[in-house]
VOSEMAR-381622 format. One record per atom (N, C-alpha, C): chain; residue in one letter; residue number from 1; x, y, z; atom name. Coordinates in steps of 0.2 Angstrom, whole numbers, plus 5000, padded with zeros to 4 digits. Layout:
('A', 'a', NUM, (X, Y, Z), 'CA');
...
# end
This chain:
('A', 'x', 1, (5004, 4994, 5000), 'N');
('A', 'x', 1, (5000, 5000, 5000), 'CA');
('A', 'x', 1, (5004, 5006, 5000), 'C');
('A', 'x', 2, (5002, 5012, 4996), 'N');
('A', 'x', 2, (5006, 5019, 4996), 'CA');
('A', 'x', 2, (5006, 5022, 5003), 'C');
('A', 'x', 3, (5010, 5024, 5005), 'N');
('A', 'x', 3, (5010, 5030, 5011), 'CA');
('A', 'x', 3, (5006, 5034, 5011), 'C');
('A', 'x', 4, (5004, 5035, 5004), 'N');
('A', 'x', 4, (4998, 5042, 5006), 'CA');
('A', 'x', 4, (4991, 5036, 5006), 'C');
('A', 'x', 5, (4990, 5033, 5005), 'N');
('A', 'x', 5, (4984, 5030, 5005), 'CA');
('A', 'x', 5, (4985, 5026, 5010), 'C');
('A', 'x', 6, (4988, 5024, 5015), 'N');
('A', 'x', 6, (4991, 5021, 5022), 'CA');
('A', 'x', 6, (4989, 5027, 5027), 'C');
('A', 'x', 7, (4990, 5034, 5026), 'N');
('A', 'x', 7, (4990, 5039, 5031), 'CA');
('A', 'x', 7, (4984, 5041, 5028), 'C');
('A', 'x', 8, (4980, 5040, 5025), 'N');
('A', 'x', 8, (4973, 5044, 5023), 'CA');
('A', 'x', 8, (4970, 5037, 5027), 'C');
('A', 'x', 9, (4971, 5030, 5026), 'N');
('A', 'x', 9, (4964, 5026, 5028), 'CA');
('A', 'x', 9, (4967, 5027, 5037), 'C');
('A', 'x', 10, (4972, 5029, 5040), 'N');
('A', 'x', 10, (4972, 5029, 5046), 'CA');
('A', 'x', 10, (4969, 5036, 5048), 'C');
('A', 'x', 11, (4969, 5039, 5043), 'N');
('A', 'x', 11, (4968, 5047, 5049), 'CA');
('A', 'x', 11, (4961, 5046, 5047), 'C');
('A', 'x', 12, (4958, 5041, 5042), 'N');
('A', 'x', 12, (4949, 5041, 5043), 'CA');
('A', 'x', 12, (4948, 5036, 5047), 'C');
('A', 'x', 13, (4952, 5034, 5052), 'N');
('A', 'x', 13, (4950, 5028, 5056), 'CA');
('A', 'x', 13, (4949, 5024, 5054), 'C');
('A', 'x', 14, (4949, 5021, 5046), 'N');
('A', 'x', 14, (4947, 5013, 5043), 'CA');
('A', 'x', 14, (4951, 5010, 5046), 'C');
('A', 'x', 15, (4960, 5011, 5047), 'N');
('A', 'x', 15, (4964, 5006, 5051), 'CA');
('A', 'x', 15, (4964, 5011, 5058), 'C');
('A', 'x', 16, (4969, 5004, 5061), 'N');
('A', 'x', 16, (4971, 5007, 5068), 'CA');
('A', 'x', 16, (4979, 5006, 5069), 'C');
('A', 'x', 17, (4980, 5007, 5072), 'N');
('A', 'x', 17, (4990, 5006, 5074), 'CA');
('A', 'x', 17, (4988, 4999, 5079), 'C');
('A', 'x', 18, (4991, 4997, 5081), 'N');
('A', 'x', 18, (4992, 4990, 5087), 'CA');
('A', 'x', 18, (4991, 4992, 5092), 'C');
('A', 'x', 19, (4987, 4993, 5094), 'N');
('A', 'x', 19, (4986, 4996, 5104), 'CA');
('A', 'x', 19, (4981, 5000, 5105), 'C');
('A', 'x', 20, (4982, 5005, 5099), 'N');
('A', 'x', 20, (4976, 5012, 5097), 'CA');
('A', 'x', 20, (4969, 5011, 5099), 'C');
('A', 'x', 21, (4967, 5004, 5100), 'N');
('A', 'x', 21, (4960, 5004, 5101), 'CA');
('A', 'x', 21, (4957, 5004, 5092), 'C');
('A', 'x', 22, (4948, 5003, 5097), 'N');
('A', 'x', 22, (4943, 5004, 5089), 'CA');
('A', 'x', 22, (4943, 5009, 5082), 'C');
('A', 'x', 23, (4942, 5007, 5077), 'N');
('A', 'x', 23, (4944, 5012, 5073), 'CA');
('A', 'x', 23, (4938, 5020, 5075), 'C');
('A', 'x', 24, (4941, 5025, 5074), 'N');
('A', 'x', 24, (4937, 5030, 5073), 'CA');
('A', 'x', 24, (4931, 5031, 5070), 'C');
('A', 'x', 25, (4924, 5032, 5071), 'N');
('A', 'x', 25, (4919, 5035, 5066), 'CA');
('A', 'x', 25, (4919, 5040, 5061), 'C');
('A', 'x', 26, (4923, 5038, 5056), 'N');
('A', 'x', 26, (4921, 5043, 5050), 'CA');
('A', 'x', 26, (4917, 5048, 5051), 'C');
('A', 'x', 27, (4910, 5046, 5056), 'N');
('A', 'x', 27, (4905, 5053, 5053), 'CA');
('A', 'x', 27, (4906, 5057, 5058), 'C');
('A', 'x', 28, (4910, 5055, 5064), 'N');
('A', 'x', 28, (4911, 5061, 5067), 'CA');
('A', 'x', 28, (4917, 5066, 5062), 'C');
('A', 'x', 29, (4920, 5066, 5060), 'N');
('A', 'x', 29, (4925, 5072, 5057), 'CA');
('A', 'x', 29, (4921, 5075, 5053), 'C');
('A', 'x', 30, (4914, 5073, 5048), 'N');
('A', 'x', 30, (4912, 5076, 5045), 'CA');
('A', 'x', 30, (4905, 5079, 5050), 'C');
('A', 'x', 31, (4906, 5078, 5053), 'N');
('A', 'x', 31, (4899, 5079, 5059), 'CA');
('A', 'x', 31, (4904, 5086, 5061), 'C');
('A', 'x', 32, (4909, 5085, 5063), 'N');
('A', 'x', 32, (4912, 5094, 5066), 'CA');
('A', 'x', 32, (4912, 5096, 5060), 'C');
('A', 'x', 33, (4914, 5094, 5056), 'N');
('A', 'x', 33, (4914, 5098, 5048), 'CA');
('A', 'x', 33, (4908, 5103, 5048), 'C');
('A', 'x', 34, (4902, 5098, 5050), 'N');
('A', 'x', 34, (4896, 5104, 5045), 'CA');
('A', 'x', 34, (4894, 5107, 5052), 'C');
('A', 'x', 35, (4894, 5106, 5058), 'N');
('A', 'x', 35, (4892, 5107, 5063), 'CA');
('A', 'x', 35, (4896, 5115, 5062), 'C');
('A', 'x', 36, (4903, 5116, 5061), 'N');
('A', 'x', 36, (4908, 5123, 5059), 'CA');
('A', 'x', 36, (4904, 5127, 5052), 'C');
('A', 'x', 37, (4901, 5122, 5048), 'N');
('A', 'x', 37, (4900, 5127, 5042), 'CA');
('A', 'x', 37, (4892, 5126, 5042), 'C');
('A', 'x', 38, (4889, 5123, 5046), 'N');
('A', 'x', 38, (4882, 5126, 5046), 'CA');
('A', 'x', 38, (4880, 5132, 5052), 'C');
('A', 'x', 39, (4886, 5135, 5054), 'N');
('A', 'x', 39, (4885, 5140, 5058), 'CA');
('A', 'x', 39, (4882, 5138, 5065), 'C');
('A', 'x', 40, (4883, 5132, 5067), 'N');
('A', 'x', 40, (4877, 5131, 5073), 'CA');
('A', 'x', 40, (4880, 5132, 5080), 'C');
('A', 'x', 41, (4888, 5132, 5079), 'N');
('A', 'x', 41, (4893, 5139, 5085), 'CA');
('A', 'x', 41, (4888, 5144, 5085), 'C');
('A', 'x', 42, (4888, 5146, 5081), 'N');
('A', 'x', 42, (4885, 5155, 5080), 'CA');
('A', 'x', 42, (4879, 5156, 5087), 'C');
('A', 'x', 43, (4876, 5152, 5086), 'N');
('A', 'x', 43, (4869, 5150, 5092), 'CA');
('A', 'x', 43, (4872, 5146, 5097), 'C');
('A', 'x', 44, (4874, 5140, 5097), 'N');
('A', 'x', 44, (4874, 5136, 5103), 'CA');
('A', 'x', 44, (4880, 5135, 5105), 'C');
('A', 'x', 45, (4885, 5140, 5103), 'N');
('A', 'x', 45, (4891, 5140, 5109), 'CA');
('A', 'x', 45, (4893, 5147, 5111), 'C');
('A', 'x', 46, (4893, 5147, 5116), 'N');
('A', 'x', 46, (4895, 5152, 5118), 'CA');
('A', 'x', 46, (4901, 5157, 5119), 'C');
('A', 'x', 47, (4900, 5165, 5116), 'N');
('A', 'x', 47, (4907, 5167, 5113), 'CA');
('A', 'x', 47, (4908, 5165, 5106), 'C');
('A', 'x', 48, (4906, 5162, 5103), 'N');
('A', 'x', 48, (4909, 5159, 5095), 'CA');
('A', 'x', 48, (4910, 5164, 5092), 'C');
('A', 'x', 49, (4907, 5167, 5091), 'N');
('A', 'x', 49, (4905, 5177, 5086), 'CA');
('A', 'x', 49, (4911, 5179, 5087), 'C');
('A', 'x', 50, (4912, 5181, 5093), 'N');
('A', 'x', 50, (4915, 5187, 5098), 'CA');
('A', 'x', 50, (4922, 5184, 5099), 'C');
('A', 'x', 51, (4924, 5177, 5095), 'N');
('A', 'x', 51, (4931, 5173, 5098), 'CA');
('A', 'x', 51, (4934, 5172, 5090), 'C');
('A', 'x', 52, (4930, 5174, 5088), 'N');
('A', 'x', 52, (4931, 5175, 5079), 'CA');
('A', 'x', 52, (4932, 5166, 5078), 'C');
('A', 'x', 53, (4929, 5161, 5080), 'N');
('A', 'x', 53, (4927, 5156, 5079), 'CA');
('A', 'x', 53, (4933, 5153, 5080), 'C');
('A', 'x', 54, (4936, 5155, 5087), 'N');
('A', 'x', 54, (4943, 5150, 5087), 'CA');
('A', 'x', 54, (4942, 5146, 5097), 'C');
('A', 'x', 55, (4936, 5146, 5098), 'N');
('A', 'x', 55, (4935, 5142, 5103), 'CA');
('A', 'x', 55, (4936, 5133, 5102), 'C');
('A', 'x', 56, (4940, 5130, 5105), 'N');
('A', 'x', 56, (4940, 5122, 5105), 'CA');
('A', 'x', 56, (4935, 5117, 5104), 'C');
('A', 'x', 57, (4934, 5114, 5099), 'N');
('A', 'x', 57, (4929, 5110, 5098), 'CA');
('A', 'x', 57, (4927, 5108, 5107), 'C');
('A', 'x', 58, (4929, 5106, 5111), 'N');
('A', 'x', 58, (4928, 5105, 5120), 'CA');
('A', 'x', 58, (4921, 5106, 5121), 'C');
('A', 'x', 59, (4924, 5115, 5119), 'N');
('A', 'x', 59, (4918, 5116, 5122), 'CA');
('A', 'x', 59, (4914, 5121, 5117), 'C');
('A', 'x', 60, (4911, 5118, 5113), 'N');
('A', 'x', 60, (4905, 5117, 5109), 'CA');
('A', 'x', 60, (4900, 5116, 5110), 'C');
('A', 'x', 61, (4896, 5120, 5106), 'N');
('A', 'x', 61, (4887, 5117, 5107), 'CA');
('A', 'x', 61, (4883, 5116, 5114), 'C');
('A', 'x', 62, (4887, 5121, 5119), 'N');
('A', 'x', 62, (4884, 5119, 5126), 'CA');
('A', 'x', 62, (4878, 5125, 5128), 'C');
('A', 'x', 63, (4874, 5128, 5123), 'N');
('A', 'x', 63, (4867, 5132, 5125), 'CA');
('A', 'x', 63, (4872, 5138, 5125), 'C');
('A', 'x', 64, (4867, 5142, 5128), 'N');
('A', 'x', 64, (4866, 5149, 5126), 'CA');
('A', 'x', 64, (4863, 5151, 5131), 'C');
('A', 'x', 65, (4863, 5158, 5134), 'N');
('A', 'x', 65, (4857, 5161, 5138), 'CA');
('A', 'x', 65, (4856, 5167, 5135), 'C');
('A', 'x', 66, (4858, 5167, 5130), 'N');
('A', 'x', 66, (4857, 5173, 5125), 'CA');
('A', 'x', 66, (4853, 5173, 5122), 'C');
('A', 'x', 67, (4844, 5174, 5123), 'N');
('A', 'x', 67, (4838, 5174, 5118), 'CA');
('A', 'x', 67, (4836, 5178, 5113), 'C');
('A', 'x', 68, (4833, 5174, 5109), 'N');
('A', 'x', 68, (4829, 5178, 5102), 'CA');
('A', 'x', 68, (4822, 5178, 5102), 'C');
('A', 'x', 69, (4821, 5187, 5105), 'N');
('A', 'x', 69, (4815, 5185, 5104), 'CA');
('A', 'x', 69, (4811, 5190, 5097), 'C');
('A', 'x', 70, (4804, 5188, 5098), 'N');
('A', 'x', 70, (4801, 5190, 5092), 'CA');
('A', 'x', 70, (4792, 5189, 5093), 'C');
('A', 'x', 71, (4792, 5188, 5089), 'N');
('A', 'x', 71, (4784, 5188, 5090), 'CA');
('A', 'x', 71, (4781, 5182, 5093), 'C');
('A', 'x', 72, (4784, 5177, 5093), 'N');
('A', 'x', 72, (4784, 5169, 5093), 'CA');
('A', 'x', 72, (4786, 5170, 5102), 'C');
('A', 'x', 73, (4790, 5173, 5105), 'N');
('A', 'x', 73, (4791, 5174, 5112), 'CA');
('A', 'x', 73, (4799, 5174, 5110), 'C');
('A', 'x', 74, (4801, 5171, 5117), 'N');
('A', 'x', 74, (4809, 5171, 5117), 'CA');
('A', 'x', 74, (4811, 5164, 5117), 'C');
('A', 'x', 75, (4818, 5162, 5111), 'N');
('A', 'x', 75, (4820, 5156, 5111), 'CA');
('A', 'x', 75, (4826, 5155, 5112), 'C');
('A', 'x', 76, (4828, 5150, 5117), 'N');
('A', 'x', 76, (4836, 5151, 5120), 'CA');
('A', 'x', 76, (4841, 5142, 5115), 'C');
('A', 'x', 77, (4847, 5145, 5111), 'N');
('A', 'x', 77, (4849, 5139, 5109), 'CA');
('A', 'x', 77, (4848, 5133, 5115), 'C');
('A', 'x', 78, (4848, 5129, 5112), 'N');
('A', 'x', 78, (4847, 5122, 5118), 'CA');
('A', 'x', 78, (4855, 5120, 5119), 'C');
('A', 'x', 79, (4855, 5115, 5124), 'N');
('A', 'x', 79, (4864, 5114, 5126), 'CA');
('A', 'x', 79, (4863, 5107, 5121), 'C');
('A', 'x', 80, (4865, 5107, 5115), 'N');
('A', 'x', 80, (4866, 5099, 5115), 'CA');
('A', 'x', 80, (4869, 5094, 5114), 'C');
('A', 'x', 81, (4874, 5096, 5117), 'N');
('A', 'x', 81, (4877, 5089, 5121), 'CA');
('A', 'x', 81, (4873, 5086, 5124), 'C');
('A', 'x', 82, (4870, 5091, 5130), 'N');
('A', 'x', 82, (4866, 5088, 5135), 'CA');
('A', 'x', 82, (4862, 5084, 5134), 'C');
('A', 'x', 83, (4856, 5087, 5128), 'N');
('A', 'x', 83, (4852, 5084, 5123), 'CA');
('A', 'x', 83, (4854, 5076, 5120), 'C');
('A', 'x', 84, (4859, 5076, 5117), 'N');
('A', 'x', 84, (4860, 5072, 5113), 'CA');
('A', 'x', 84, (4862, 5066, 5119), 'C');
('A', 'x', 85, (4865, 5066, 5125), 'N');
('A', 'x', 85, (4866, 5062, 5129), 'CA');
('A', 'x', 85, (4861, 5059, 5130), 'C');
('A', 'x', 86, (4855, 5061, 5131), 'N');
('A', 'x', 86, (4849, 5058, 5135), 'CA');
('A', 'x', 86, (4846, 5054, 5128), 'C');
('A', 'x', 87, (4846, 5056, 5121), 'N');
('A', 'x', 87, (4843, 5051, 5117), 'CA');
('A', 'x', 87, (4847, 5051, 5111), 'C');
('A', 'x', 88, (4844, 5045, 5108), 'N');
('A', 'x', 88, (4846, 5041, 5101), 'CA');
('A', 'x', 88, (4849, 5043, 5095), 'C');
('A', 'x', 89, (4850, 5039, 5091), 'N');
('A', 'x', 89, (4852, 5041, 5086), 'CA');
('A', 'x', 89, (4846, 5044, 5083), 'C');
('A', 'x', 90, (4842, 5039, 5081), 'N');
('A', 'x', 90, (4834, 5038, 5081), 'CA');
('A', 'x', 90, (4830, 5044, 5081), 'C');
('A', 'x', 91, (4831, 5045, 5088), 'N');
('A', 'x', 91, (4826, 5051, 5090), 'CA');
('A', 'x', 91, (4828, 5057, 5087), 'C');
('A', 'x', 92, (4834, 5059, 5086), 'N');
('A', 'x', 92, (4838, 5065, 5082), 'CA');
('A', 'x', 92, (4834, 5065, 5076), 'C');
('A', 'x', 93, (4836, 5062, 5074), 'N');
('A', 'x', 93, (4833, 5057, 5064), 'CA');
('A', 'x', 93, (4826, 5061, 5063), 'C');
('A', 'x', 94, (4821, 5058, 5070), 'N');
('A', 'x', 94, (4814, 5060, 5071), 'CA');
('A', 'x', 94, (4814, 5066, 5072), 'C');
('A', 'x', 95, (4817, 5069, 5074), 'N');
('A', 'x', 95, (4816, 5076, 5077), 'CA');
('A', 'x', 95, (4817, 5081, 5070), 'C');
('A', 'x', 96, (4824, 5080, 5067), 'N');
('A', 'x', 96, (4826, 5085, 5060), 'CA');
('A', 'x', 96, (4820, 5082, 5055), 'C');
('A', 'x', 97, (4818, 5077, 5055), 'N');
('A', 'x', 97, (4812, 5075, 5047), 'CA');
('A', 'x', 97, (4806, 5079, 5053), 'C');
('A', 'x', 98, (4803, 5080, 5057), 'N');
('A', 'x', 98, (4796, 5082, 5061), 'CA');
('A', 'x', 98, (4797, 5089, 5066), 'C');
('A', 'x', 99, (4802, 5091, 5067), 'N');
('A', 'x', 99, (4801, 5098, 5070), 'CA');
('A', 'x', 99, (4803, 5104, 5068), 'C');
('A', 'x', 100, (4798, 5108, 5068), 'N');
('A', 'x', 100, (4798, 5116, 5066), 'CA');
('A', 'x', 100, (4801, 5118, 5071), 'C');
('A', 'x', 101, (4800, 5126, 5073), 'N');
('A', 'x', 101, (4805, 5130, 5076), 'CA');
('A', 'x', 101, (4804, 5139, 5074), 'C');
('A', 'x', 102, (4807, 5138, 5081), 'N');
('A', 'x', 102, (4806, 5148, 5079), 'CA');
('A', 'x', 102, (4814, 5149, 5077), 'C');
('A', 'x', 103, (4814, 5156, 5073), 'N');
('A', 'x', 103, (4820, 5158, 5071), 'CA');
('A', 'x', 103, (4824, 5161, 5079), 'C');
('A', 'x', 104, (4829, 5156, 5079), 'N');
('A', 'x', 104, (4835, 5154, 5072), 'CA');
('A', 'x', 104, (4837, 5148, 5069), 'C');
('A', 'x', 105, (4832, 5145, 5073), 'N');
('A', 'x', 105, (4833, 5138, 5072), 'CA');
('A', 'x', 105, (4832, 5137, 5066), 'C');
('A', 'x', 106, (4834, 5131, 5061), 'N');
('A', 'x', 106, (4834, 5130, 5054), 'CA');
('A', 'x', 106, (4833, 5121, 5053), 'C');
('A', 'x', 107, (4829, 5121, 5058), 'N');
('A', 'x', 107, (4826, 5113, 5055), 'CA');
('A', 'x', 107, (4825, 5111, 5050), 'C');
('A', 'x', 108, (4821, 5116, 5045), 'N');
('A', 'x', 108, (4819, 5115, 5037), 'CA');
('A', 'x', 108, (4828, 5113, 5032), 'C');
('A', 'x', 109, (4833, 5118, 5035), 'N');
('A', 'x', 109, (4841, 5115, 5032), 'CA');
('A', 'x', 109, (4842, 5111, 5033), 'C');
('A', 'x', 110, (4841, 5108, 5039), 'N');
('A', 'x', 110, (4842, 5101, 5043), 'CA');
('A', 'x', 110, (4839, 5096, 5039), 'C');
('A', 'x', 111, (4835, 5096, 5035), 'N');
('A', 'x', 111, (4828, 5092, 5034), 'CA');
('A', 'x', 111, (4832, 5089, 5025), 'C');
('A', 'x', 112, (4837, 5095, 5021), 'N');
('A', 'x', 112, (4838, 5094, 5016), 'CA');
('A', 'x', 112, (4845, 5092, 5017), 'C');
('A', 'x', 113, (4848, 5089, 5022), 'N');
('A', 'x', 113, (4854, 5085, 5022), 'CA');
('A', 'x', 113, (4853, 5079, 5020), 'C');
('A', 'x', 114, (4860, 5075, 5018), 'N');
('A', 'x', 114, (4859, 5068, 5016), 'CA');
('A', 'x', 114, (4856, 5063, 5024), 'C');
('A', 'x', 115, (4853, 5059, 5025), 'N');
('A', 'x', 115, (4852, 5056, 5030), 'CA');
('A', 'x', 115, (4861, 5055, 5035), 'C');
('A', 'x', 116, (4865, 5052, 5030), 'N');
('A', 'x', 116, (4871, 5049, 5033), 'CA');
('A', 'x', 116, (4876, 5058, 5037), 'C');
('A', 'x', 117, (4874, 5063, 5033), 'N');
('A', 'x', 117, (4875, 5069, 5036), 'CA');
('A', 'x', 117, (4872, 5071, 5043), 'C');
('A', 'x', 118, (4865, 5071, 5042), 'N');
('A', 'x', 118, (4863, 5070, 5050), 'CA');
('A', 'x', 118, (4862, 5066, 5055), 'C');
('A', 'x', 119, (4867, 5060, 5053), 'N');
('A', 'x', 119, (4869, 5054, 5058), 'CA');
('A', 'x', 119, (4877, 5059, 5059), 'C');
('A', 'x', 120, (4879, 5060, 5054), 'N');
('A', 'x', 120, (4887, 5063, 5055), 'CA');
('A', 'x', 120, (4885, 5071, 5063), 'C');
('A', 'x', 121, (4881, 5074, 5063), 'N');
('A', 'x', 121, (4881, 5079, 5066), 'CA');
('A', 'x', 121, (4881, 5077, 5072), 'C');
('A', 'x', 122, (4875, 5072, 5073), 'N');
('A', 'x', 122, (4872, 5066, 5080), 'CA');
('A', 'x', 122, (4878, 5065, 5085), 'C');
('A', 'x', 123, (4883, 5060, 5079), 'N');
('A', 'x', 123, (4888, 5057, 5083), 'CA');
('A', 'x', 123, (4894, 5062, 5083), 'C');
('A', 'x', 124, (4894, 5067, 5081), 'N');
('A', 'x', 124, (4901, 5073, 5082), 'CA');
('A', 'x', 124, (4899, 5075, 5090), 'C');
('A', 'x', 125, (4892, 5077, 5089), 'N');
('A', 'x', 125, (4890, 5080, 5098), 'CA');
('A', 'x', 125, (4891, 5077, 5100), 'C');
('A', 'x', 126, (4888, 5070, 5099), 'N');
('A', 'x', 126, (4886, 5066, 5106), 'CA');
('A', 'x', 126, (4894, 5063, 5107), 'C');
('A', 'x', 127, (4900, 5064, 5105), 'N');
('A', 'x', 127, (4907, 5062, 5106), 'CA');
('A', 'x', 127, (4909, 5067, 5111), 'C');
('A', 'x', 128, (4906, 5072, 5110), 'N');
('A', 'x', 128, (4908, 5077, 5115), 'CA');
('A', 'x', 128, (4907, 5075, 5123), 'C');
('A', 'x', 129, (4903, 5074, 5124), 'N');
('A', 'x', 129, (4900, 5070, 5129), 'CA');
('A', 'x', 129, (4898, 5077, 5134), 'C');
('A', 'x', 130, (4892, 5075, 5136), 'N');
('A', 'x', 130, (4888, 5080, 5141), 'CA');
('A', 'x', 130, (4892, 5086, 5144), 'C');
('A', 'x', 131, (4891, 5091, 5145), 'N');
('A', 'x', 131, (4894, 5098, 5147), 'CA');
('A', 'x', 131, (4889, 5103, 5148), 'C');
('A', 'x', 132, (4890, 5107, 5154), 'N');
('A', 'x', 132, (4888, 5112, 5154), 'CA');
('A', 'x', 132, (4882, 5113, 5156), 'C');
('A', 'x', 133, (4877, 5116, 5157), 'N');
('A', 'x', 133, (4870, 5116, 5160), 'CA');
('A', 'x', 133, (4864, 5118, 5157), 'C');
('A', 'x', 134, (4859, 5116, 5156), 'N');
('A', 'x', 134, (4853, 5116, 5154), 'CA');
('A', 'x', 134, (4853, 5124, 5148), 'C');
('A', 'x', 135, (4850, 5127, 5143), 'N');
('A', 'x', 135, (4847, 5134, 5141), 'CA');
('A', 'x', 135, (4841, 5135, 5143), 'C');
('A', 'x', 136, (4840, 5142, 5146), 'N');
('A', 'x', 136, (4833, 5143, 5149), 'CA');
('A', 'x', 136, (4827, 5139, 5144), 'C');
('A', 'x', 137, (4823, 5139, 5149), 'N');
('A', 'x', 137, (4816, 5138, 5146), 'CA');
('A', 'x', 137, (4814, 5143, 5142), 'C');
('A', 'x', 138, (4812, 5142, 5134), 'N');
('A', 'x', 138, (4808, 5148, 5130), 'CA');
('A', 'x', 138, (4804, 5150, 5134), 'C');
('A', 'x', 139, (4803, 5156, 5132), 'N');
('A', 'x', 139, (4795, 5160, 5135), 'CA');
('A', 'x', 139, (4792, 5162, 5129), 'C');
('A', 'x', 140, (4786, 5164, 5133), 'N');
('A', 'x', 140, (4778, 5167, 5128), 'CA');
('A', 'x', 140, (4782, 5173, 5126), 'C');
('A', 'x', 141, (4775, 5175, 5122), 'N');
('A', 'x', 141, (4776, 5184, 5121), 'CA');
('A', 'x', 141, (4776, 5187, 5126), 'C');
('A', 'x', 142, (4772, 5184, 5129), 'N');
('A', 'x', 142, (4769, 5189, 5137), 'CA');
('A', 'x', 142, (4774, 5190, 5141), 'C');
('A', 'x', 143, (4779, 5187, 5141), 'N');
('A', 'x', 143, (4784, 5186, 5145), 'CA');
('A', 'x', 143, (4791, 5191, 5145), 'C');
('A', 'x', 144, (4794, 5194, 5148), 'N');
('A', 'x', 144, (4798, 5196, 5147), 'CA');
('A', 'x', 144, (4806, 5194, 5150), 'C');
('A', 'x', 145, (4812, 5193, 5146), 'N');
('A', 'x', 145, (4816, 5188, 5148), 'CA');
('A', 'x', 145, (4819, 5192, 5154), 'C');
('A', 'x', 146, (4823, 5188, 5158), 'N');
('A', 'x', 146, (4825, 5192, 5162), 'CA');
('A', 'x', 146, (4836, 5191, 5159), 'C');
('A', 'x', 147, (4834, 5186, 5152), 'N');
('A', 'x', 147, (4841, 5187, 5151), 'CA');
('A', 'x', 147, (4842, 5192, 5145), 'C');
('A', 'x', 148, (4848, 5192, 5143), 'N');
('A', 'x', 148, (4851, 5197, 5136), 'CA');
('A', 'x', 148, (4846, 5192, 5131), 'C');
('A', 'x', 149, (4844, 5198, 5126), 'N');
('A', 'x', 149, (4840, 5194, 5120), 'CA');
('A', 'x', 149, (4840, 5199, 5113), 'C');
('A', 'x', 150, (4842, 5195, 5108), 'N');
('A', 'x', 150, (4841, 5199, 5102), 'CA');
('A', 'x', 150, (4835, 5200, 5100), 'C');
('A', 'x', 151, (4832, 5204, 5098), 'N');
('A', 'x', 151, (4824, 5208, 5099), 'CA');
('A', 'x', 151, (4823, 5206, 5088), 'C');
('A', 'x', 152, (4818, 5201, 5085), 'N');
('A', 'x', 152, (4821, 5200, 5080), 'CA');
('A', 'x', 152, (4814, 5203, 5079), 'C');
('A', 'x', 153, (4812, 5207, 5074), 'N');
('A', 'x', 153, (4806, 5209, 5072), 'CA');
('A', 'x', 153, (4807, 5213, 5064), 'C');
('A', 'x', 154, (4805, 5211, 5060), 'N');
('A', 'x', 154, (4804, 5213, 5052), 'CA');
('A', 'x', 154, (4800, 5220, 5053), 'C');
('A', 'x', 155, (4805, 5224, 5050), 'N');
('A', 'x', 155, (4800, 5231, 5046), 'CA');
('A', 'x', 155, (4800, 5232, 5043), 'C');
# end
């Protein structure tokens, strides 16, 4: 086998070296891939914007208590790692084909990836493994937040 096709099927984890353990999940490196270029730092981690996108994968994807609100009331990115620890692969799969959402959320984006892409996303977080604490509960219109929140209304 050539050296470059030797250190390409090892950095995809197809092989392993003697000791290294199980090989690697492909769809995690592509699961950080799109998790970076579908902006979803931008919302669910915190500082991403303001750190000009150079926070450590570590600590990724742990919520927000920075809210959006708008007519729909106020909606706080979810922590999901945390999410993702508590259910399935399954569940995720059900949730991206069946749930809507208020902006910023973009489940409809979510809905036009390949299946194996929104398996890649699942197993990137959920390798991250649990961190960090819950994102407030949404609230109504009525309600007013008592955290920082982007005021999103069309004129």
């Amino acid at each position: 086998m050539k050296v470059w096709a030797f250190a390409l099927l090892l950095a995809l984890g197809a092989l392993t070296l003697p000791g290294a353990g199980a090989p690697v999940d492909p769809l995690i490196a592509r699961g950080k891939y799109l998790v970076a270029f579908g902006s979803c730092n931008d919302c669910h981690t915190p500082g991403w914007r303001e750190s000009d996108g150079t926070i450590p994968a570590v600590r990724w994807m742990t919520g927000s208590r920075l809210g959006y609100r708008g007519p729909w009331g106020t909606s706080y990115p979810k922590n999901v790692r945390r999410e993702f620890a508590s259910i399935r692969e399954s569940d995720w799969l059900f949730m991206v084909r069946t749930r809507g959402g208020h902006w910023p959320m973009v489940w409809h984006d979510l809905r036009n990836l390949k299946i194996d892409d929104q398996r890649a996303i699942y197993r990137f977080v959920r390798s991250l493994g649990p961190r960090g604490v819950p994102a407030p509960a949404d609230l109504p219109p009525s309600r007013e937040p008592s955290t920082q929140y982007i005021w999103i209304v069309p004129h």
